[in-house]
C-alpha positions in Angstrom: -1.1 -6.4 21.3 2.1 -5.5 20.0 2.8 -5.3 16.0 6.3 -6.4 14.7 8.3 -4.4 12.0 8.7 -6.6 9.0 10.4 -4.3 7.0 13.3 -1.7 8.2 15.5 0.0 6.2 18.6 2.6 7.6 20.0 4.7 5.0 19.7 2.3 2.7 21.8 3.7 -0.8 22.5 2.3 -4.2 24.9 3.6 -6.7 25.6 2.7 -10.1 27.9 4.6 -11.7 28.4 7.3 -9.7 24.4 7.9 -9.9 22.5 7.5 -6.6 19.4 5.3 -7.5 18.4 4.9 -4.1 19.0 7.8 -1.4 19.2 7.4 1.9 16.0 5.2 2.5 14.5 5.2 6.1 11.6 2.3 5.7 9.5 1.0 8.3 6.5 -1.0 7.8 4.5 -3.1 10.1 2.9 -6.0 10.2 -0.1 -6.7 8.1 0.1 -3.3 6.2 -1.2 -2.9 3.0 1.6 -0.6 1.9 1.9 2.1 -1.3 5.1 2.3 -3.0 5.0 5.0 -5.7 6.9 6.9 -7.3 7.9 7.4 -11.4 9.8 5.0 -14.0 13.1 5.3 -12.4 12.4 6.7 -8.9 13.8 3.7 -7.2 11.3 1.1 -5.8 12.0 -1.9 -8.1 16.1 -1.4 -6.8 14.7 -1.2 -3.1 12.8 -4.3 -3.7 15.5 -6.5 -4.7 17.8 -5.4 -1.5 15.1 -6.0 0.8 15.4 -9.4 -1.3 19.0 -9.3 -1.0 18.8 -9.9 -4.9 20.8 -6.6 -5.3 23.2 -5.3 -2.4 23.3 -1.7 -1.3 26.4 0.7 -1.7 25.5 1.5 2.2 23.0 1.1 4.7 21.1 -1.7 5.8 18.3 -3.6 5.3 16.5 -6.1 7.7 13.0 -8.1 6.2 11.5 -10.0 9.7 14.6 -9.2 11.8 16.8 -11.0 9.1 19.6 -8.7 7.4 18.8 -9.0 3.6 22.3 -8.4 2.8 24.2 -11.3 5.5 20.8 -13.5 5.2 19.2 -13.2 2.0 18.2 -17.1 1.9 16.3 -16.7 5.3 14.8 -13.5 3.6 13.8 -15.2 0.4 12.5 -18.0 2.7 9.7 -15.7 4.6 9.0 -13.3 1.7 7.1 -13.7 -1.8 7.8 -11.6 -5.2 5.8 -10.6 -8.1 7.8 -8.6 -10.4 5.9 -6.9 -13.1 6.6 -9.5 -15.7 6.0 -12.7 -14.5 7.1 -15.9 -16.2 5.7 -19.7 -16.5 6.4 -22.4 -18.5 3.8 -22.2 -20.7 3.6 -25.5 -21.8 3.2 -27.0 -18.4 -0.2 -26.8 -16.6 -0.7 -24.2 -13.9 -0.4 -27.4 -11.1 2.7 -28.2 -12.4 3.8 -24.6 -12.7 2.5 -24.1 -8.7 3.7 -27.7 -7.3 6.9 -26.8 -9.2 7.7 -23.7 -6.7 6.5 -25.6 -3.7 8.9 -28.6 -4.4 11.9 -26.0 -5.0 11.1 -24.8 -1.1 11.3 -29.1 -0.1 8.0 -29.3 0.5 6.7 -33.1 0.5 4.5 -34.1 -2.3 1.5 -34.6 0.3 2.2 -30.9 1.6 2.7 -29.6 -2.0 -0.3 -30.9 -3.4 -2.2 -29.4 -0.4 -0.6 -26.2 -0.7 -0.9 -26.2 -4.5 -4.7 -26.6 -3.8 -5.5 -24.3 -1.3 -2.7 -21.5 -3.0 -5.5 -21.7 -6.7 -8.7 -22.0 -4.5 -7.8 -18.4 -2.9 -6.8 -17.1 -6.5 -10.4 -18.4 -7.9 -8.3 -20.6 -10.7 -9.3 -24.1 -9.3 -11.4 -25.0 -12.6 -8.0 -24.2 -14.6 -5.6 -26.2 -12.3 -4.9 -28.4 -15.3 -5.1 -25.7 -18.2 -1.8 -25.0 -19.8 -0.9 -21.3 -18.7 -0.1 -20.5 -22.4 -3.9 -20.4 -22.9 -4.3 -17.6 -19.6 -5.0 -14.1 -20.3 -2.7 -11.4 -19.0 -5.1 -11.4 -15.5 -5.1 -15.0 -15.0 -1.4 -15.2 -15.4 -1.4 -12.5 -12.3 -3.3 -14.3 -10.2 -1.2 -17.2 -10.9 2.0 -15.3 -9.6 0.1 -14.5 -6.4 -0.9 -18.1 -6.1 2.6 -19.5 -6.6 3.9 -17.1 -3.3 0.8 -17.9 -1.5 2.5 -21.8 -1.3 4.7 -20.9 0.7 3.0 -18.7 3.0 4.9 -15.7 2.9 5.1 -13.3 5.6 5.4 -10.2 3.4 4.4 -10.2 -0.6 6.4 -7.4 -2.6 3.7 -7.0 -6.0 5.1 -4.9 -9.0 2.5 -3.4 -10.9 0.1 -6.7 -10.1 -2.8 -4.8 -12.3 -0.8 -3.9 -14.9 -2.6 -4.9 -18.4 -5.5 -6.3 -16.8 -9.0 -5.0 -17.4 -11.3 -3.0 -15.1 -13.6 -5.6 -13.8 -10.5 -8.1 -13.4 -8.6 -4.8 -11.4 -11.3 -5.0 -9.1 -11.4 -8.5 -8.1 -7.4 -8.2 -8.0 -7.6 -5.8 -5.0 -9.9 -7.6 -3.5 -8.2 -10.8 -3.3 -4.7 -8.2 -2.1 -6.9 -6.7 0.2 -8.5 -10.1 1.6 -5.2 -12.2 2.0 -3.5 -9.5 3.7 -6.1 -9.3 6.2 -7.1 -13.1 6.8 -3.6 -14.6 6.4 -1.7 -11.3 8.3 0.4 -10.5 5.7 2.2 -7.8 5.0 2.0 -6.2 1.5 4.2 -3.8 -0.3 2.6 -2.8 -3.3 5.1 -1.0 -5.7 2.3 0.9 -8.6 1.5 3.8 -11.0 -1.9 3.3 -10.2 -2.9 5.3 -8.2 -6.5 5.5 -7.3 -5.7 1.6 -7.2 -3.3 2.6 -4.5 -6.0 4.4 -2.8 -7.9 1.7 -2.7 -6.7 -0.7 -0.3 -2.8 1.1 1.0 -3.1 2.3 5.0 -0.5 3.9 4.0 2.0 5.2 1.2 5.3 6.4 0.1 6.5 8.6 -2.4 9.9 8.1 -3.8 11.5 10.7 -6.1 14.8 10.8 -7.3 15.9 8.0 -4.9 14.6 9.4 -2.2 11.8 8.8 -0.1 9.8 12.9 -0.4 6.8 11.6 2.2 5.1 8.6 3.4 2.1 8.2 6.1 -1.4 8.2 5.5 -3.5 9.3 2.9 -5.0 11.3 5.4 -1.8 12.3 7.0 -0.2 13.3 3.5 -3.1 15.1 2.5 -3.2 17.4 5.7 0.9 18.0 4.8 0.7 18.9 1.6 -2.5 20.3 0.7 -4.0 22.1 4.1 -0.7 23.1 6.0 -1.2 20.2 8.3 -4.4 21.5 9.4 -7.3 19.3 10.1 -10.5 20.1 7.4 -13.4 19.5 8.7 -16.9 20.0 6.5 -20.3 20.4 8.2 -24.1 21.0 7.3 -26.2 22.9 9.4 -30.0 22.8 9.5 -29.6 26.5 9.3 -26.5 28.6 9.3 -26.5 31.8 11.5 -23.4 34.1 12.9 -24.1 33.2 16.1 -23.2 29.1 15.4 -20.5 30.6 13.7 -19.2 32.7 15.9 -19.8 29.3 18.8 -17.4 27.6 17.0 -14.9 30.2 16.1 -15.0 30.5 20.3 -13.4 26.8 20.5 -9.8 26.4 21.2 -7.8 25.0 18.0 -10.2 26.4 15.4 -8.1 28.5 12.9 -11.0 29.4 10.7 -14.5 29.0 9.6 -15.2 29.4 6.0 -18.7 29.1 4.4 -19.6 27.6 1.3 -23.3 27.6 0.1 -25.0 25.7 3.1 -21.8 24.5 4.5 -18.9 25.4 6.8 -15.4 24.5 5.9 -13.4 24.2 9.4 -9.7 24.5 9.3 -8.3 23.1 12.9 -4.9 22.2 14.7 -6.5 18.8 15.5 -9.8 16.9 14.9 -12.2 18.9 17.0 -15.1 17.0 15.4 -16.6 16.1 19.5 -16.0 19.6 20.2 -18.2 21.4 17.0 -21.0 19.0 17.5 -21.1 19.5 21.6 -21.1 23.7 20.7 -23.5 23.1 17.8 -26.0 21.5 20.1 -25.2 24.1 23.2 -26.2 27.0 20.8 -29.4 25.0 19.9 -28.3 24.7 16.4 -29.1 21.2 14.4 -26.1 19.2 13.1 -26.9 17.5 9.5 -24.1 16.0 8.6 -20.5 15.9 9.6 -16.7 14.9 8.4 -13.4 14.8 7.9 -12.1 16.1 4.6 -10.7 13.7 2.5 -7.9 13.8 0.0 -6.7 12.1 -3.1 -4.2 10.2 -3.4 -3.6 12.0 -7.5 -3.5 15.2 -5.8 -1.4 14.8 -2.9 1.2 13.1 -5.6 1.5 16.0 -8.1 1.2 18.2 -4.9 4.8 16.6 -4.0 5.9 16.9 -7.6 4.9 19.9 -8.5 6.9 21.6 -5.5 10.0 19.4 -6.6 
């Protein structure tokens, strides 16, 4: 089954006053990612938001959201896609049904869909005992799960978040990414999830970029990112043996790909041109040795960011 690109961007630049905000941007994401935007105050991502939005227009390039150019179509854009920015704003006065209803009747929904959306949008959120609660009297989290809800009415086909965590507390983070994490998969949405945060990031992002300066420095998987920068695009790959003699050793030296074998206490790091995990346990077991545990070498999201930084 094929997946369809929901977001592409081509050389997509802003300039303001003879500084380049945005650089060059080559974007693709598909559908029903879960994608990490990162980058520092003033790296770019809020400015690429709003021209995939076609709230801001680029200086060149282009960018298409769902086939439709966010420049020549940004009301068939707005139409399919759903933004949080990092401060969100109700009438606080008005209850969080009128608030919700409020966006649903803006799109011309009828009253009988709007009230059915309205509904369903707060049951996913987990506000349905506050429907009629003034959202003066929400906390910080609540209101964020309210600006979730009120893009969840209109089904969106991609959600752009800004910081959705930001000034919530721990236990409320948790359930947060959750929720990102479960409508993305059950309603196959797409997610772009612009954040400091980045263990957060780690968290539930398939994938991530790094913007710097305007420009995008690396984007892939964590796993992908972390063989780039931190192993020199090797494959790391930890085992523990039973017992650990030169002759297993010198077995999997013997397979072709292995670059080295490095031993640490009772286990052997593997450094490898690809993931030769199938090959290492089939030599393992040829040389009579026993296997105790096996894996991929995983990598931080943190480290692979200052990694990035540092060098720049």
């Amino acid at each position: 089954m094929s997946t369809q690109l929901v977001v592409e961007t081509v050389d997509l630049t802003r300039t303001y006053d003879n500084t380049t905000v945005v650089d060059k941007l080559n974007l693709r994401i598909e559908e029903g990612e879960v994608f990490g935007f990162l980058g520092p105050n003033g790296a770019g991502k809020t400015t690429t938001i709003l021209m995939l939005l076609g709230l801001t227009e680029p200086t060149s390039g282009v960018a298409h959201v769902c086939g439709y150019n966010s420049t020549r179509e940004p009301l068939k854009v707005k139409g399919i896609a759903g933004y949080v920015p990092e401060k969100v704003g109700f009438y606080e006065d008005l209850t969080a049904r009128y608030n919700i209803a409020y966006t649903a009747r803006l799109n011309g929904f009828s009253e009988e869909l709007t009230m059915k959306r309205v509904g369903e949008a707060l049951d996913i959120m987990g506000l349905s005992e506050v429907v009629d609660h003034n959202v003066g009297t929400f906390s910080r989290g609540m209101k964020q799960r309210l600006a979730i809800a009120d893009i969840l009415v209109k089904m969106p086909k991609v959600a752009f978040l800004d910081e959705p965590t930001a000034g919530i507390d721990p236990e409320g983070v948790k359930d947060m990414l959750d929720l990102i994490a479960k409508i993305a998969r059950e309603q196959r949405m797409t997610v772009i999830l612009s954040s400091h945060q980045l263990h957060q990031v780690q968290q539930i992002c398939g994938r991530v970029g790094i913007l710097a300066k305007g420009r995008m420095v690396a984007e892939g998987s964590l796993d992908q990112l972390g063989r780039e920068a931190l192993a020199g695009g090797r494959f790391m790959i930890e085992i523990q043996l039973a017992e650990t003699t030169q002759a297993l050793i010198d077995c999997i030296k013997q397979i072709e790909g292995v670059v080295s074998v490095e031993r640490s206490g009772d286990l052997l790091l593997i450094s490898c041109t690809e993931d030769l995990r199938p090959q290492i346990a089939k030599a393992i077991v040829d040389a009579n040795g026993l296997l105790v545990q096996m894996k991929i070498q995983s990598y931080a999201l943190e480290d692979i960011y200052m990694k990035y930084f540092a060098e720049g």
